[in-house]
C-alpha positions in Angstrom: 129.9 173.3 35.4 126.4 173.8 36.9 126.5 174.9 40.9 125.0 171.9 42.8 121.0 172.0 43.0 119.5 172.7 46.3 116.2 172.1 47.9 114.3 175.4 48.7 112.2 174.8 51.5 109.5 171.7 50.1 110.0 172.3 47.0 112.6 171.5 44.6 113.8 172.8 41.4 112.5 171.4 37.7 113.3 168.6 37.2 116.1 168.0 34.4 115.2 166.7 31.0 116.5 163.7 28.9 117.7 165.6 26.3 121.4 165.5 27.7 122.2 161.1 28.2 124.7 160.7 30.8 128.4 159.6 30.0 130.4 158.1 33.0 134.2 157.8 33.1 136.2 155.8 34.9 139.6 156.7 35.2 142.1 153.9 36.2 144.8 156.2 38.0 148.2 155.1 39.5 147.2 156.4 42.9 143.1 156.5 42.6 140.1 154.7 41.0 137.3 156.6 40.3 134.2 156.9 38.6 132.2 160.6 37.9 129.3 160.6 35.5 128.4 163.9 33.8 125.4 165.1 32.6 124.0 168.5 31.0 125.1 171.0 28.2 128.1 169.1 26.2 130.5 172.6 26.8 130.6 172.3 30.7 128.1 169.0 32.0 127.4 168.8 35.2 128.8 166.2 37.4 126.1 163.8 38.4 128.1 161.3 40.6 132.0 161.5 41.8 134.0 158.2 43.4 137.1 157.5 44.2 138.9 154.3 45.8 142.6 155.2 46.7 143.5 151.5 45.7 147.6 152.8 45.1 148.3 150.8 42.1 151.6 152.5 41.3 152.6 151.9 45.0 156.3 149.5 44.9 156.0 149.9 41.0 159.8 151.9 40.6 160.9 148.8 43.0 159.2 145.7 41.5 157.8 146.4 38.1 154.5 145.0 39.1 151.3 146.1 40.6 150.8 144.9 44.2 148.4 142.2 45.1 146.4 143.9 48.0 146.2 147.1 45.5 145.0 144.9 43.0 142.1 143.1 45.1 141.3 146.9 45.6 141.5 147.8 42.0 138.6 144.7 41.1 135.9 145.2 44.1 136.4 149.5 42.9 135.7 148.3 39.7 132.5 145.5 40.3 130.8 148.7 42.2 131.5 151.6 39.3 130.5 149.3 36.8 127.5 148.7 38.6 126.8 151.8 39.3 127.0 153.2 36.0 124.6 150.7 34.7 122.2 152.0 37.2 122.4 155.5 36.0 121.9 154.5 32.6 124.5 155.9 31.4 124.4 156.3 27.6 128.3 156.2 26.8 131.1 154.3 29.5 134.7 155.1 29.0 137.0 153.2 31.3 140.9 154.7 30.7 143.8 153.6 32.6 147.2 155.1 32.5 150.7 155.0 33.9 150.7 152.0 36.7 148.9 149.5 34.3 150.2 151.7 31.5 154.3 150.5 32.7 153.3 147.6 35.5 154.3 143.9 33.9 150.9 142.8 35.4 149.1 145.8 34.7 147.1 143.2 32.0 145.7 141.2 35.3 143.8 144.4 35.8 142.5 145.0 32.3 141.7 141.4 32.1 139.2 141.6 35.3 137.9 144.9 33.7 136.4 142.7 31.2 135.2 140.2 32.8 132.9 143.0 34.1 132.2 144.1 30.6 134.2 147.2 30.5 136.5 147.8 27.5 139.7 149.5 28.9 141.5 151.8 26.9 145.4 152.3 28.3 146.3 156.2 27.7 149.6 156.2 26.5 151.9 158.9 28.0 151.2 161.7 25.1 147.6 160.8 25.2 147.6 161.3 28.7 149.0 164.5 28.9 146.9 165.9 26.0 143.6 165.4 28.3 145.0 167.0 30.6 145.6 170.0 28.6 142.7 169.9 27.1 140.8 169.3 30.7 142.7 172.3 31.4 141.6 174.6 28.4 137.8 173.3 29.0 137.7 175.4 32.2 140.5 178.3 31.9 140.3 178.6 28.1 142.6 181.7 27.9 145.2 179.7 30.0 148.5 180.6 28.5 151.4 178.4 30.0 152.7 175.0 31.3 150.1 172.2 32.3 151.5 170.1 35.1 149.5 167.2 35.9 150.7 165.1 38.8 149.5 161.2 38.3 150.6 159.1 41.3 153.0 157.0 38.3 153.6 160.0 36.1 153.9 163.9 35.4 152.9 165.3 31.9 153.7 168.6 31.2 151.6 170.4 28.3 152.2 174.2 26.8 148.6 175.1 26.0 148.0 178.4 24.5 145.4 180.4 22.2 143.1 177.3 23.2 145.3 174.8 21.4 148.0 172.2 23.0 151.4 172.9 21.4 154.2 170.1 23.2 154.5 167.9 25.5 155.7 165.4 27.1 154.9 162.6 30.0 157.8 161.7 32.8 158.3 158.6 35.5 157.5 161.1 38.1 154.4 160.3 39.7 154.0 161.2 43.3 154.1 157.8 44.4 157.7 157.8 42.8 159.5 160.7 44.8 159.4 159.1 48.1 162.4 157.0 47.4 163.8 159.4 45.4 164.1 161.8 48.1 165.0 159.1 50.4 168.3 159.0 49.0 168.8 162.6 50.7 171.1 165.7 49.1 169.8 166.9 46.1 169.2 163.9 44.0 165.5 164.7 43.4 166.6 168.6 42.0 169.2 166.4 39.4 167.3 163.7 38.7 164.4 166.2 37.4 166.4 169.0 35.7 168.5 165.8 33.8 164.7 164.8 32.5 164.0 168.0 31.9 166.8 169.1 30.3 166.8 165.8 28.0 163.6 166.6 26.8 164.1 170.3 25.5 161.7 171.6 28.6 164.7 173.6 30.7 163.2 177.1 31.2 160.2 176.8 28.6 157.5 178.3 31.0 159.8 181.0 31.5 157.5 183.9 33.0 154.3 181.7 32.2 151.9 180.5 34.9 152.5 176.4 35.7 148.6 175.2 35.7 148.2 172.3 38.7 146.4 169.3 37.7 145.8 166.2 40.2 145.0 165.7 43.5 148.2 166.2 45.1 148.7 169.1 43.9 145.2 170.0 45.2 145.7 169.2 48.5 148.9 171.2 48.7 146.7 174.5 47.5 144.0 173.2 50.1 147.1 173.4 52.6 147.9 176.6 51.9 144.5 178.1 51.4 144.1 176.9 54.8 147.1 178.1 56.4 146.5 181.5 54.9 143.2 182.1 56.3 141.6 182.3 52.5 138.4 183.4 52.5 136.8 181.3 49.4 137.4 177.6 49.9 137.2 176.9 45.9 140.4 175.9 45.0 140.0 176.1 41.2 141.7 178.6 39.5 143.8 179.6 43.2 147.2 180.8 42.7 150.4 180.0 44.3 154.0 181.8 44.1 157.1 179.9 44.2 157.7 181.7 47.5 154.7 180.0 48.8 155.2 176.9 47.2 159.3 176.7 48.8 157.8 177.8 52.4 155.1 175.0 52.1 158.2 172.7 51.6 159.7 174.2 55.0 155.9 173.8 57.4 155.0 170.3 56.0 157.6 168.6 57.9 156.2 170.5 61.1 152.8 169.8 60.9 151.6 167.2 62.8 149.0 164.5 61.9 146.1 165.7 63.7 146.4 169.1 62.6 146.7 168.0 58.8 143.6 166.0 59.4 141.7 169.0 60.8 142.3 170.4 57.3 138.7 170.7 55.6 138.6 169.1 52.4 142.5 167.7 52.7 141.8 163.9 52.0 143.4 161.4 54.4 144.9 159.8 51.8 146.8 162.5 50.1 148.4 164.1 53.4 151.4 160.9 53.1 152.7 162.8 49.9 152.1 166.3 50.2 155.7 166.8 51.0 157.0 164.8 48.4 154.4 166.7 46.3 155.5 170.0 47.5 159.2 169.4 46.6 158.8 168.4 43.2 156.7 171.3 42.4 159.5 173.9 43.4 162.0 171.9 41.6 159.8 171.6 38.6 158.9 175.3 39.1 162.9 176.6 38.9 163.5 174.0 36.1 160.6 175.7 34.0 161.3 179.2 35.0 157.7 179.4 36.0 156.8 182.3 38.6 153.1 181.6 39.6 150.9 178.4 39.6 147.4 178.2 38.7 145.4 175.3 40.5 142.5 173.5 37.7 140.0 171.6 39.3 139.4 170.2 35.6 141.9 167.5 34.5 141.9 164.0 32.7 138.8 163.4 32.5 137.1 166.2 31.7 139.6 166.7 29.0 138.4 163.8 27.1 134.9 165.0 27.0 136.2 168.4 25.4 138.7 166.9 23.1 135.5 165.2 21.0 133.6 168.3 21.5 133.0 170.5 18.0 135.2 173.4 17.9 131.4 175.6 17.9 130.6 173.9 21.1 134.5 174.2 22.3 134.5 177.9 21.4 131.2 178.7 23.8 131.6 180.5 26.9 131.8 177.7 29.8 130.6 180.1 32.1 128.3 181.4 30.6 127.0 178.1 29.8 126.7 176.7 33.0 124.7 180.0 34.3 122.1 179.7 31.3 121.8 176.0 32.5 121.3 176.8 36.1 119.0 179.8 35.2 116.9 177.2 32.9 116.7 175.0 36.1 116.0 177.1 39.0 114.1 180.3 37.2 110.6 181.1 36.5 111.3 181.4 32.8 114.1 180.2 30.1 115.1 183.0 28.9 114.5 185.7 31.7 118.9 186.2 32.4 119.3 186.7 29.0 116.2 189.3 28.6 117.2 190.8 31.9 121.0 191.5 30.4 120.3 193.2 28.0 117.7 195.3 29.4 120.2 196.7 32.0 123.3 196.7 29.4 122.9 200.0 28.3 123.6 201.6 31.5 126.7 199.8 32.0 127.5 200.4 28.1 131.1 201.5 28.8 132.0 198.8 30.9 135.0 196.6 29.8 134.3 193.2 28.2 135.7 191.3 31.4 133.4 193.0 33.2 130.3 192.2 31.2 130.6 189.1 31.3 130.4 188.5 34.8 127.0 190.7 34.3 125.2 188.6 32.3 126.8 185.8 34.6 124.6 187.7 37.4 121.8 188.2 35.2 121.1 184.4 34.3 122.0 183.3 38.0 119.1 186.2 38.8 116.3 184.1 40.2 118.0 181.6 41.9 116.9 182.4 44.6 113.3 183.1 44.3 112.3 179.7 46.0 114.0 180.1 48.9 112.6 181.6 52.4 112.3 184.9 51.5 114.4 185.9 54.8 117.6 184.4 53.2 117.5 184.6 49.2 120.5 187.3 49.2 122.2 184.8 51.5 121.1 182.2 49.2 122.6 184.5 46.1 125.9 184.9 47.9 125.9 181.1 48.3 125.8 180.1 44.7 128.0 183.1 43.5 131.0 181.8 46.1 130.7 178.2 46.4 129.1 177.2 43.0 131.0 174.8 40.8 132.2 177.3 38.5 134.9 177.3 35.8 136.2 180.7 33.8 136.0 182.7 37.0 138.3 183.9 39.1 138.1 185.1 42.9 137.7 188.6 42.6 134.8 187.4 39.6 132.7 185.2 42.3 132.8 188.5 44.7 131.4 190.3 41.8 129.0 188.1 41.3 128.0 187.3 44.9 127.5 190.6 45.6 125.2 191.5 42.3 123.1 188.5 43.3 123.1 189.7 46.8 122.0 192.8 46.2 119.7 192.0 43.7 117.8 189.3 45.9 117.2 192.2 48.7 120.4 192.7 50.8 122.0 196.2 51.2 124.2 198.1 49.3 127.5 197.1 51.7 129.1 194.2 50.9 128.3 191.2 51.8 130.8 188.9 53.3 133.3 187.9 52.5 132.5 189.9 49.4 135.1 192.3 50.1 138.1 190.7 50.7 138.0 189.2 47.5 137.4 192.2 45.1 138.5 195.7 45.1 135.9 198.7 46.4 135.2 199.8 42.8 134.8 196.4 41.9 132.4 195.9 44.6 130.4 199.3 43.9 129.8 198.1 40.1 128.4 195.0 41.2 126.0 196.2 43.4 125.0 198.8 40.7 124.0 195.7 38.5 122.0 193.9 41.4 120.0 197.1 41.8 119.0 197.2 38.3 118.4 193.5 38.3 116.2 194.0 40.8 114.3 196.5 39.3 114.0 194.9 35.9 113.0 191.6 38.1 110.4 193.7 40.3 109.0 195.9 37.4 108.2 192.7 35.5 107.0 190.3 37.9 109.9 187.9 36.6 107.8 187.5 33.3 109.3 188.2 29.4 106.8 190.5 28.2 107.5 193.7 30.3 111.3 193.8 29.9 110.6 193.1 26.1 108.2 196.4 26.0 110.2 198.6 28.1 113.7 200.2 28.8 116.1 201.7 30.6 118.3 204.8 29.1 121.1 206.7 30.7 122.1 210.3 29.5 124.3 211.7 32.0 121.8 213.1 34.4 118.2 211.4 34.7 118.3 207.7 34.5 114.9 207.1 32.3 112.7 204.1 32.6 110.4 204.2 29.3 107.0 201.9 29.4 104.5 201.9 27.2 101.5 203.9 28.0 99.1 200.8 28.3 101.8 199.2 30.9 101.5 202.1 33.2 99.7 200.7 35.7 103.3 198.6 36.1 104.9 201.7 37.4 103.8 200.9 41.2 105.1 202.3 44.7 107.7 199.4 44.5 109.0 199.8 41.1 109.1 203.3 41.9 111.2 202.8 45.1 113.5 200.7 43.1 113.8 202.7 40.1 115.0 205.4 42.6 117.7 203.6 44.6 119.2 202.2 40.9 119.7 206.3 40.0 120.9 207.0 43.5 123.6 204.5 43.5 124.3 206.2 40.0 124.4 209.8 40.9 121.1 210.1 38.4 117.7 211.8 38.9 115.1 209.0 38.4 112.0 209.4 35.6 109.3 207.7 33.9 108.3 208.2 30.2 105.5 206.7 28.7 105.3 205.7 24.9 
């Protein structure tokens, strides 16, 4: 997904074409309503607009069967305004999906019935269909994700075994977060049996054994948002954050002593979701022992963005997300299309050793290069370091962001020390490799004025001891006092004499 685009000074970036319609979903949840239209490259679209009304439809449900009346009154005036809003955008496809509240409330058809009258066509996910978005929403983002999918509806939990890219079982349970409350009212350990008995009755006992439990839905968020914040993390980005079942079971102990103003001080922790992070907290640790999982993995993809990938071609499915989003942002913010691409592979052969992981990230650097080339020229590193960290990224992890920030940092003019809080989120070596590829980003950007034909007619070889910049003999007058400068602090930082040959 595309980093949000920012202003630069007056001016802004290009403006984006209509060759990618936008497709809005609404998503009829047991806790939240909520509307998010996407638009951009099918793989990984951008998200254009994001709404949600906590209307609590599966509130009372486990006691009455039946969707209150106040959450229902909610439910229509969320409705009116998405479906308004969506036809204002234009948007070229509407999907409107409920699931378990109207999916198991007697009354749930009141709802779909004033749905229509607004001209949306509901579709009711049952539980499998439910739980196979999720797995796919989870795929769409971590596609190497190898283990359990747990996503926590306020009516429901489905739990999905995802792995080589594929969804293998699974399975959908009356354990929505809106659920436990009374559950653990009844005190003991009632909630403990009451979840192994379901998870023992559908074959699940112990099958995430060892494997990573991935965290879908907004409870399960805010729990990692709790704990990021408790821990003093230094990236507030909570996809693709990882918590132990240690952590998890001593969340379970400092909920109950937090108090409400300093849960609401919490930056990003929604209002709404601090009633049930306990309840959310508890079921996770009991889910986590029941599964044998050790680790959790926190998705900021779910539901929704599962059903876009689900109708996706398996070529689109099998491209790069990252990647993709980067060559998106690159196409809006740079000086040229295909400059990250050109820039890649101009510095790849000095890095030719590198592992694949590791590449990636590079050309991830290389398409994010010029980012930052509308921006005051006193803060485009900063600028760099901003997209890198706080971009809307998927297929990256922590220590991949620090990477990254500190390539683009480097490469946009800072130093060679890390930038902050670069460091603390990947190792020195790490760190030292990165900055190695924003110095010979910046040369290949410097050397060629950000324009194709230079980098296409010129290269960059390494043979142990010189590092060798070869131009053609007509593009010598390229090879000025900056380039030069450059060129020498790339060979520096890589223990090589620096030298020009003409062709």
């Amino acid at each position: 997904m595309s980093v949000t685009n920012i202003l630069f000074g007056n001016s802004t970036p290009k403006a984006e074409t209509d060759d990618h319609p936008r497709t809005g979903i609404i998503d009829i949840g047991s806790n939240s309503i909520r509307l998010v239209v996407y638009q951009g490259p099918p793989r990984l679209p951008a998200i254009r607009f994001n709404e949600k009304v906590l209307a609590g439809l599966g509130r009372g449900l486990a006691a009455t069967g039946a969707i209150e009346k106040s959450a229902l009154k909610t439910a229509r005036v969320a409705l009116a305004r998405f479906a308004a809003v969506a036809k204002e955008m234009e948007c070229s496809t509407l999907r409107t999906v409920a699931t378990a509240a109207v999916r198991d409330a007697k009354n749930g058809g009141e709802l779909i019935a004033a749905a229509e009258q607004l001209g949306l066509k509901v579709e009711t996910l049952s539980g499998e269909q439910e739980a196979s978005a999720a797995g796919y929403g989870v795929l769409s983002a971590i596609p190497e994700a190898d283990g359990i999918v747990g996503d926590l509806g306020g009516g429901s939990l489905e739990l999905v075994r995802v792995r080589r890219g594929k969804i293998e079982d699974r399975v959908s349970f009356p354990l929505g977060v809106l659920r436990i409350g009374p559950i653990r009212a009844k005190r003991g350990k009632v909630l403990a049996r009451y979840v192994a008995r379901l998870v023992r009755e559908a074959g699940w006992t112990a099958k995430g054994q060892g494997l990573p439990l991935y965290l879908v839905g907004g409870s399960w968020r805010a729990l990692a948002r709790l704990d990021m914040e408790l821990s003093d993390y230094p990236l507030p980005i909570i996809h693709q954050y990882s918590m132990s079942a240690a952590t998890v079971t001593r969340l379970s102990r400092t909920i109950p002593q937090l108090s409400k103003p300093r849960l609401k001080a919490i930056p990003g922790l929604s209002s709404g979701r601090t009633a049930t992070l306990a309840d959310a907290a508890a079921l996770l640790g009991v889910l986590m022992r029941q599964l044998g999982s050790r680790t959790t993995v926190v998705s900021a993809y779910g539901l929704r963005e599962g059903l876009l990938y689900e109708h996706l071609k398996p070529a689109d499915r099998a491209l790069d997300p990252l990647i993709v989003a980067a060559r998106e942002e690159g196409r809006l913010l740079g000086r040229f299309p295909e400059h990250g691409d050109l820039l890649d592979r101009w510095i790849a052969p000095l890095f030719a050793t590198e592992l694949p992981a590791m590449a990636r990230i590079r050309h991830t650097a290389c398409l994010l290069a010029d980012v930052g080339w509308r921006a005051n020229p006193e803060f485009r590193a900063e600028r760099g370091v901003e997209v890198a960290l706080h971009g809307n990224w998927v297929a990256i992890d922590a220590p991949g962001r620090g990477m990254l920030a500190q390539a683009l940092y480097t490469s946009l003019g800072g130093d060679l020390a890390a930038a902050d809080p670069v460091g603390r989120l990947a190792p020195p070596a790490a760190v030292k490799s990165a900055t190695a590829w924003g110095l010979a980003m910046r040369l290949g950007q410097r050397m060629s004025g950000g324009l194709a034909g230079p980098l296409k007619r010129s290269s960059l070889a390494d043979d142990g001891v010189s590092l060798t910049l070869t131009l053609r003999s007509d593009d010598r007058g390229l090879y000025g006092e900056a380039v030069e400068r450059r060129h020498a602090a790339l060979a520096a930082a890589l223990s090589r004499r620096p030298l020009l040959a003409l062709a």
